[in-house]
N, C-alpha and C positions, 0 to 999 in steps of 0.2 A: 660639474654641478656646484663645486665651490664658489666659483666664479657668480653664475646664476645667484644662489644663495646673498651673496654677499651684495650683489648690486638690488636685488632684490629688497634686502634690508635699509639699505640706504634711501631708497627709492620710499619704503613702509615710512621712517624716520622722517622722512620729509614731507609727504604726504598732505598737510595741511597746510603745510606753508605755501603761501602766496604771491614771497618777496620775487626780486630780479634773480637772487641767486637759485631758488627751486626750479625755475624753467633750462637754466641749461644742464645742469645733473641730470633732471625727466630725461631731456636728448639723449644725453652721455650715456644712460643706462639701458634706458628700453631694449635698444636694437643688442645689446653684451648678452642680456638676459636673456631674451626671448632666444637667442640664436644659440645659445648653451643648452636651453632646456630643450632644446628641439636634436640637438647635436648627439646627446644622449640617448634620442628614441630610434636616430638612426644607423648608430653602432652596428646594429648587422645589417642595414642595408647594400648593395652595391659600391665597391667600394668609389665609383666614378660620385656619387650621391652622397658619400663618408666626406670625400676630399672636397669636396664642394661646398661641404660643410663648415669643414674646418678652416676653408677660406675664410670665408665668410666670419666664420668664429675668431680668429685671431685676427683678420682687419677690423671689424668692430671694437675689439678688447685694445686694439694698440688705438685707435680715433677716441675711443671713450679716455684710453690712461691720457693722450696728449690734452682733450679738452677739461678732465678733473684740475690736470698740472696746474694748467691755465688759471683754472680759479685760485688758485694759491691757499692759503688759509681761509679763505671763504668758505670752504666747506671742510669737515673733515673725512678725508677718501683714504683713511690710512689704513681702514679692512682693505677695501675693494680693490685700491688700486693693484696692491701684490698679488690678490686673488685674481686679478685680472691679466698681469702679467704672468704669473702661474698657464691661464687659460692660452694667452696669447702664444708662447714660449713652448707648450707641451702641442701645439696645433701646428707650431712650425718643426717640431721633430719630427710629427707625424707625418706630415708633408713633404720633410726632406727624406725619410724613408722612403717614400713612393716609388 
């Protein structure tokens, strides 16, 4: 949920802006966010459905950290990106437990 939260804000933050640099954050963030907030609703599903999930959650969250890096000081991802790594990192314990 952290994770969400954080890209979320960033996402709010930029919102109006228009420049070359708001279009690729939008990418970077959508698919982290949406796939956290959904990740959470399915905690007691199935677990073939949990890990499925958390695929998906930690490959977004590692493509979203590689593509913020990318921007370098162009933007500042210095919430999100550890929230993200946080996200990515706790989806792959989960996984290796399986």
């Amino acid at each position: 949920q952290a994770s969400a939260e954080a890209c979320e804000a960033l996402l709010e933050s930029m919102r109006d802006a228009v420049d070359a640099e708001s279009r690729p954050v939008g990418r970077a963030l959508v698919a982290p966010a949406a796939i956290a907030r959904v990740l959470v609703e399915l905690i007691d599903q199935p677990p073939e459905i949990v890990f499925a999930a958390c695929r998906l959650c930690r490959d977004a969250a590692r493509d979203a950290i590689r593509d913020l890096e990318a921007l370098g000081d162009r933007v500042d991802a210095s919430e999100v990106i550890p929230a993200l790594r946080a996200s990515a990192d706790s989806c792959a314990r989960l996984l290796g437990a399986a």
